[in-house]
OpenMM code with the backbone's topology and positions (N, CA, C; nanometers):
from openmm import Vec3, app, unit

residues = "UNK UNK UNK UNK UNK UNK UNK UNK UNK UNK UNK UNK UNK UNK UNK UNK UNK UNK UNK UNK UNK UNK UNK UNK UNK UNK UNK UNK UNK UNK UNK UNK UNK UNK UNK UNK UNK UNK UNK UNK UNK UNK UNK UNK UNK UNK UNK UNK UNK UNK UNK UNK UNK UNK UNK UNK UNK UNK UNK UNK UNK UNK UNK UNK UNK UNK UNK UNK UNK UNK UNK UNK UNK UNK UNK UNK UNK UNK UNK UNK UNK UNK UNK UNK UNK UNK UNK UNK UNK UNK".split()
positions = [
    Vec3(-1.0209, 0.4315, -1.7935),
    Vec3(-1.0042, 0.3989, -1.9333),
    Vec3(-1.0059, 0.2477, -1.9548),
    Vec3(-0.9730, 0.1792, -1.8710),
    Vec3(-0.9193, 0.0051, -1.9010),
    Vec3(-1.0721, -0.0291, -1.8540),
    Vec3(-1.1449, 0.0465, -1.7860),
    Vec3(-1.3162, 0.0046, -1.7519),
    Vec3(-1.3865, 0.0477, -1.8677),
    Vec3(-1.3322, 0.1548, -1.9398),
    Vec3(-1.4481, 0.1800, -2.0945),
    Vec3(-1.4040, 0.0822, -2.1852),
    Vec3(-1.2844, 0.0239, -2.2101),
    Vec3(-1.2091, -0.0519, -2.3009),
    Vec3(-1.3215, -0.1743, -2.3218),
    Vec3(-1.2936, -0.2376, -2.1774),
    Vec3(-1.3072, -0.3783, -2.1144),
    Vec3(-1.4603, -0.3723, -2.1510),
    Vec3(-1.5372, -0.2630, -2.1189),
    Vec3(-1.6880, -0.2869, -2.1317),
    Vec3(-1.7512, -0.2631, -2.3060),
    Vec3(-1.6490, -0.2107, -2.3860),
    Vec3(-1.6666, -0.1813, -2.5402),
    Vec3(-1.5909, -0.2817, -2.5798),
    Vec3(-1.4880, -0.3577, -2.5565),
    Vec3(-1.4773, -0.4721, -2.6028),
    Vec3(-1.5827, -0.6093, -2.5869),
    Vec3(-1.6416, -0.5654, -2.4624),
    Vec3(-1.7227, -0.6947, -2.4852),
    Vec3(-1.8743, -0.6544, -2.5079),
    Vec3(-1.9172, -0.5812, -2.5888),
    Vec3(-2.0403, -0.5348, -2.6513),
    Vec3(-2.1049, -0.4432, -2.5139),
    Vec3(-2.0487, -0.3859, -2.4511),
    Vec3(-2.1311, -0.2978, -2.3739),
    Vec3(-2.2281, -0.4204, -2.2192),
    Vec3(-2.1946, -0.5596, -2.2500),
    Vec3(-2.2593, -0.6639, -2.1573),
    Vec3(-2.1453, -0.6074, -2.0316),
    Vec3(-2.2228, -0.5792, -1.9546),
    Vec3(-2.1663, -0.5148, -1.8186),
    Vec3(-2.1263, -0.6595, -1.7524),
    Vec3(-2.2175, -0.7690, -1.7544),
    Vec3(-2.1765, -0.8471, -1.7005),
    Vec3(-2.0855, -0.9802, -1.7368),
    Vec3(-2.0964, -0.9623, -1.8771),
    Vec3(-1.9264, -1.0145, -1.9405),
    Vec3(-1.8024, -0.9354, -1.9331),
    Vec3(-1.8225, -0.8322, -1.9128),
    Vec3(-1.7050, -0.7055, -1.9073),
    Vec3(-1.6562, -0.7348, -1.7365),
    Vec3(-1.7634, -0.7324, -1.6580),
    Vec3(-1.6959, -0.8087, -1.5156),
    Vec3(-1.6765, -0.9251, -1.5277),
    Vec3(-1.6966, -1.0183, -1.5663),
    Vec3(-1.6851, -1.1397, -1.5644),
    Vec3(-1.4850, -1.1599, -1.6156),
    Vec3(-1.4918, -1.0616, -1.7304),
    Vec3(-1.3593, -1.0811, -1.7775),
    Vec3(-1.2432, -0.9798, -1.6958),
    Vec3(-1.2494, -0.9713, -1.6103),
    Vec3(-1.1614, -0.8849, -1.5035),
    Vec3(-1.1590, -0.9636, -1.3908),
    Vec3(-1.2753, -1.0912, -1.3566),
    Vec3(-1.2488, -1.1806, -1.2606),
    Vec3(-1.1515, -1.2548, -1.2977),
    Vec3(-1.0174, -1.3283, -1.1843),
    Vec3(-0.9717, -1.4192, -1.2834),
    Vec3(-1.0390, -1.5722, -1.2640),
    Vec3(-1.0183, -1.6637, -1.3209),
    Vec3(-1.0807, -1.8220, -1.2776),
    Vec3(-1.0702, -1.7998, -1.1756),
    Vec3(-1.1535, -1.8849, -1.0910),
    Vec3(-1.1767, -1.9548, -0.9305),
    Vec3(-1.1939, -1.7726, -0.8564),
    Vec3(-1.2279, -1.7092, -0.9263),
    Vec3(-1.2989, -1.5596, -0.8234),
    Vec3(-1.1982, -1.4785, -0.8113),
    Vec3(-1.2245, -1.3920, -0.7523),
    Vec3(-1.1188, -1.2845, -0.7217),
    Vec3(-1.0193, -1.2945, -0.6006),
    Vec3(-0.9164, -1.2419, -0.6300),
    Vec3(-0.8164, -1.2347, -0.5675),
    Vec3(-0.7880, -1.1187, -0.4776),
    Vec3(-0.7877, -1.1841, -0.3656),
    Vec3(-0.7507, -1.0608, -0.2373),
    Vec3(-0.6303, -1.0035, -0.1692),
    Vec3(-0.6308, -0.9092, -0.1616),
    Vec3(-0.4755, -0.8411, -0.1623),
    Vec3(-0.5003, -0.7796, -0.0484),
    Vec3(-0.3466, -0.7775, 0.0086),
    Vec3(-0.3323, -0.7625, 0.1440),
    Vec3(-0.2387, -0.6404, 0.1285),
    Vec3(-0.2807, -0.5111, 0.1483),
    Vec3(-0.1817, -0.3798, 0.1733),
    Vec3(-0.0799, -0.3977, 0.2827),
    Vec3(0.0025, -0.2891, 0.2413),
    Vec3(0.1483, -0.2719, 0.3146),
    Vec3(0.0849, -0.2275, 0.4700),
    Vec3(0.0279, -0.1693, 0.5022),
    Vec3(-0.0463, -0.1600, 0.6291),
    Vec3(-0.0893, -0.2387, 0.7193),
    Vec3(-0.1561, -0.3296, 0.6751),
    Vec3(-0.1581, -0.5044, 0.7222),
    Vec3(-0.0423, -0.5635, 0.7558),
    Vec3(0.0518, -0.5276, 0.7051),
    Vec3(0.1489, -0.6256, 0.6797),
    Vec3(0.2335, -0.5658, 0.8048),
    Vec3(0.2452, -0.4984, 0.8995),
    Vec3(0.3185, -0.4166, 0.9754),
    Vec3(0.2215, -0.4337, 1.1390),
    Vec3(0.3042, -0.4450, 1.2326),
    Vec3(0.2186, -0.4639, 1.3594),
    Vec3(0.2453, -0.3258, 1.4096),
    Vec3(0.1516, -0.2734, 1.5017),
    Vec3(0.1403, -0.1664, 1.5633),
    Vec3(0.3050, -0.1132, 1.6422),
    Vec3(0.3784, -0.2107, 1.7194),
    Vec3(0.4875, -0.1759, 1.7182),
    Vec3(0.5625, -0.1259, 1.6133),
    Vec3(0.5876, -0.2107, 1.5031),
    Vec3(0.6764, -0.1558, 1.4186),
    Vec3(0.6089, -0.0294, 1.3415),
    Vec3(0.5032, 0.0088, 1.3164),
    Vec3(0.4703, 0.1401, 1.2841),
    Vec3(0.5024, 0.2390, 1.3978),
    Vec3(0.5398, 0.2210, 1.5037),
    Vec3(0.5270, 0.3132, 1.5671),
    Vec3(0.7040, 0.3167, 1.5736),
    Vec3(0.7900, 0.2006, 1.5431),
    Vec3(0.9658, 0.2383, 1.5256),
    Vec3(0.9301, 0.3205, 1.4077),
    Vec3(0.8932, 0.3185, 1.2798),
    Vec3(0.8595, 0.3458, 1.1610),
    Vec3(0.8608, 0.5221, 1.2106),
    Vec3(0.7493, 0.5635, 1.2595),
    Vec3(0.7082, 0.7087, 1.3206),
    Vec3(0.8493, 0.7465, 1.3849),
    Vec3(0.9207, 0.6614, 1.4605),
    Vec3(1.0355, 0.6825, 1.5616),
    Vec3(1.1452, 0.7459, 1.4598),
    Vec3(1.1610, 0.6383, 1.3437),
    Vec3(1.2972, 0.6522, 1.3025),
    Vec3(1.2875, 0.7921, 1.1873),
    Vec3(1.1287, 0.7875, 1.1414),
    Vec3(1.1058, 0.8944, 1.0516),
    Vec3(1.1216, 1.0290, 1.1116),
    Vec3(1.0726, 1.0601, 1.2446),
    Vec3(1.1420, 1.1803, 1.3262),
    Vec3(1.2840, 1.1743, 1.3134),
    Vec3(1.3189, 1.0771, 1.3393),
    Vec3(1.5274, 1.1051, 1.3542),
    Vec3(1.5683, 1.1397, 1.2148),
    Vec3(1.5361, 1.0804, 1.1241),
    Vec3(1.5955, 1.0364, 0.9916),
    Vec3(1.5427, 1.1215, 0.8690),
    Vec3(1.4193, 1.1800, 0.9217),
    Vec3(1.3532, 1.2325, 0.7757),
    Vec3(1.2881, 1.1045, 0.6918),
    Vec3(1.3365, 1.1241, 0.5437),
    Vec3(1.2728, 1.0359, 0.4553),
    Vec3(1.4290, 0.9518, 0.4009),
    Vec3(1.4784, 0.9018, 0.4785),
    Vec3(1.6883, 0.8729, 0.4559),
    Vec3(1.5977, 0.7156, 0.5117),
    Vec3(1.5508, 0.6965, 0.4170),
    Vec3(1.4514, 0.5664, 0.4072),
    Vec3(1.6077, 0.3936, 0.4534),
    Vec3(1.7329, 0.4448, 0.4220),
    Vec3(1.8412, 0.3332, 0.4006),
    Vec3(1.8501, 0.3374, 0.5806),
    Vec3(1.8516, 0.4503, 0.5999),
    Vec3(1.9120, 0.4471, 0.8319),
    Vec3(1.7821, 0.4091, 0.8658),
    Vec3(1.6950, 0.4259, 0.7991),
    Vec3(1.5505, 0.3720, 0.8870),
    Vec3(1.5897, 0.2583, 0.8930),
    Vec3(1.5692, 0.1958, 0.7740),
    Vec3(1.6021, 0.0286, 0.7771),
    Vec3(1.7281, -0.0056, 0.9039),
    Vec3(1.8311, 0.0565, 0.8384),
    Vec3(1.9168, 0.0256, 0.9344),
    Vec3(1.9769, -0.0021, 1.0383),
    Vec3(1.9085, 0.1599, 1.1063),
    Vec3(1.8546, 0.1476, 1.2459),
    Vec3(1.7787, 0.0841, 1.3076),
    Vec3(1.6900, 0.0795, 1.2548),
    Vec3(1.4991, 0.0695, 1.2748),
    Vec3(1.4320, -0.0523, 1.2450),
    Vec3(1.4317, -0.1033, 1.1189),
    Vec3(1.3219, -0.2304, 1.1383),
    Vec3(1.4864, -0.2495, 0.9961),
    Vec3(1.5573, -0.3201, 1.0146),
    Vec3(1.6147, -0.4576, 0.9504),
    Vec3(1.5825, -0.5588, 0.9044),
    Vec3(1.4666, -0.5706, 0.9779),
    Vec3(1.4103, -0.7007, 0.8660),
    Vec3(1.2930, -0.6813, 0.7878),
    Vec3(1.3025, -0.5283, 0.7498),
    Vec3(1.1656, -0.5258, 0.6555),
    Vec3(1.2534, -0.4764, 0.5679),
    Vec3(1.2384, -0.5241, 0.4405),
    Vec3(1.2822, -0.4417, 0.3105),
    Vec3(1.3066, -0.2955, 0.3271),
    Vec3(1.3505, -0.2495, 0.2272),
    Vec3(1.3802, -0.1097, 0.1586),
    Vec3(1.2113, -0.0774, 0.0958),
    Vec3(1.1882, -0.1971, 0.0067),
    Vec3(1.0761, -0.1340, -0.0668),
    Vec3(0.9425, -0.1358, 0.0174),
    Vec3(0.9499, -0.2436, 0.1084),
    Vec3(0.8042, -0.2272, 0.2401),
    Vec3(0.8499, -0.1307, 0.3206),
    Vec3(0.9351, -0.0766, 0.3278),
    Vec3(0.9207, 0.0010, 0.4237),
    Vec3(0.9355, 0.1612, 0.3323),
    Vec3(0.9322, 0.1944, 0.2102),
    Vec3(0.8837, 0.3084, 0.1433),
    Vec3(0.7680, 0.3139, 0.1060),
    Vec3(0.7054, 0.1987, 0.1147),
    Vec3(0.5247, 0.1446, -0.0010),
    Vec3(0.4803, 0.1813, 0.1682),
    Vec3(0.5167, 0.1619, 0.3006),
    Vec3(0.4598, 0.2008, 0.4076),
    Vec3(0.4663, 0.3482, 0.4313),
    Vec3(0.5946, 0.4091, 0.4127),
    Vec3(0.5267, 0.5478, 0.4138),
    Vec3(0.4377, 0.6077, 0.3651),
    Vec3(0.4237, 0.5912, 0.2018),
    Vec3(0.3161, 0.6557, 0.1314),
    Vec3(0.1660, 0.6152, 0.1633),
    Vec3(0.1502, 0.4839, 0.1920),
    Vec3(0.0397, 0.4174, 0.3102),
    Vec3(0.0319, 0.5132, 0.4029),
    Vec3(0.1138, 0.5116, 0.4945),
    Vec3(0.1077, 0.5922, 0.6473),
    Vec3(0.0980, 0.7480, 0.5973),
    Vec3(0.1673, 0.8165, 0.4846),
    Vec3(0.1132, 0.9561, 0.4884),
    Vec3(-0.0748, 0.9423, 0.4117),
    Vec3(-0.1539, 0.8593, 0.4274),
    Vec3(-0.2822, 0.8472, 0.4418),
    Vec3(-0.3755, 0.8471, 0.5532),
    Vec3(-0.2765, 0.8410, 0.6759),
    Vec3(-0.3451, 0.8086, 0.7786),
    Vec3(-0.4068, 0.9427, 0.9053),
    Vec3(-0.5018, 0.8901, 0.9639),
    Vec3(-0.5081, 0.9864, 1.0694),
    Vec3(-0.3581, 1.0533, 1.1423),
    Vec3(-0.3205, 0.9641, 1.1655),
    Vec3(-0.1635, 0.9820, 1.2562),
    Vec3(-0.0392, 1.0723, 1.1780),
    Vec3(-0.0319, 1.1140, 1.0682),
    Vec3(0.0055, 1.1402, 0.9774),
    Vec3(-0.0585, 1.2748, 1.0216),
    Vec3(-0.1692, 1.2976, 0.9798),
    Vec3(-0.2229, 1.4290, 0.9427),
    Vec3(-0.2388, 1.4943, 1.0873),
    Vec3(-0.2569, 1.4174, 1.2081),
    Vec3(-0.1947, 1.4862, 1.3113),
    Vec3(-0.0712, 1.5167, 1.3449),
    Vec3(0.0123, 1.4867, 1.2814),
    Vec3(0.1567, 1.5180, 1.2899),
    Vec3(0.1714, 1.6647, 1.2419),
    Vec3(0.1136, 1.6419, 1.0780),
    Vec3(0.1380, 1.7956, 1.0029),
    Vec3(0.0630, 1.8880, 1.0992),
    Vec3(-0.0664, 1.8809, 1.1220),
    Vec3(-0.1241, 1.9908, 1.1534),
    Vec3(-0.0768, 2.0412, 1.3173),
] * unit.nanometer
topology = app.Topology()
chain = topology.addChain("A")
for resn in residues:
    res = topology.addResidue(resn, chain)
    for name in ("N", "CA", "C"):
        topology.addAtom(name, app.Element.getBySymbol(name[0]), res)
């Protein structure tokens, strides 16, 4: 909807309609919660989620202390995307 808006606000010019979703100096690159985590700590992450369930406060607690509450819930919903994930369920 914010892509039909953006392109009928600016007369249907596809390439003013992108132009106005760039911001100055180009686009901006974003770095996911996945990146942000080294292979060890996903794998305490996997550790503490077996012990703990989804008791997201003992993960921290136990488990990785120095990652937030909220990186380390924005990482589960990340990680239930993953191969490793879906070999777990199945």
């Amino acid at each position: 909807f914010h892509a039909m808006d953006t392109l009928q606000r600016n007369g249907y010019d596809l390439a003013r309609a992108m132009a106005t979703l760039v911001p100055q100096g180009g686009p901006v690159l974003c770095r996911d919660e996945m990146e942000e985590w080294s292979a060890s700590e996903a794998m305490l992450f996997e550790e503490a989620l077996e012990k703990y369930g989804k008791d997201f406060n003992d993960i921290r607690q136990d488990f990785l202390p120095w990652k937030s509450l909220a990186s380390i819930v924005q990482f589960y919903y990340m990680w239930k995307t993953t191969d490793r994930y879906i070999q777990q369920v199945w």
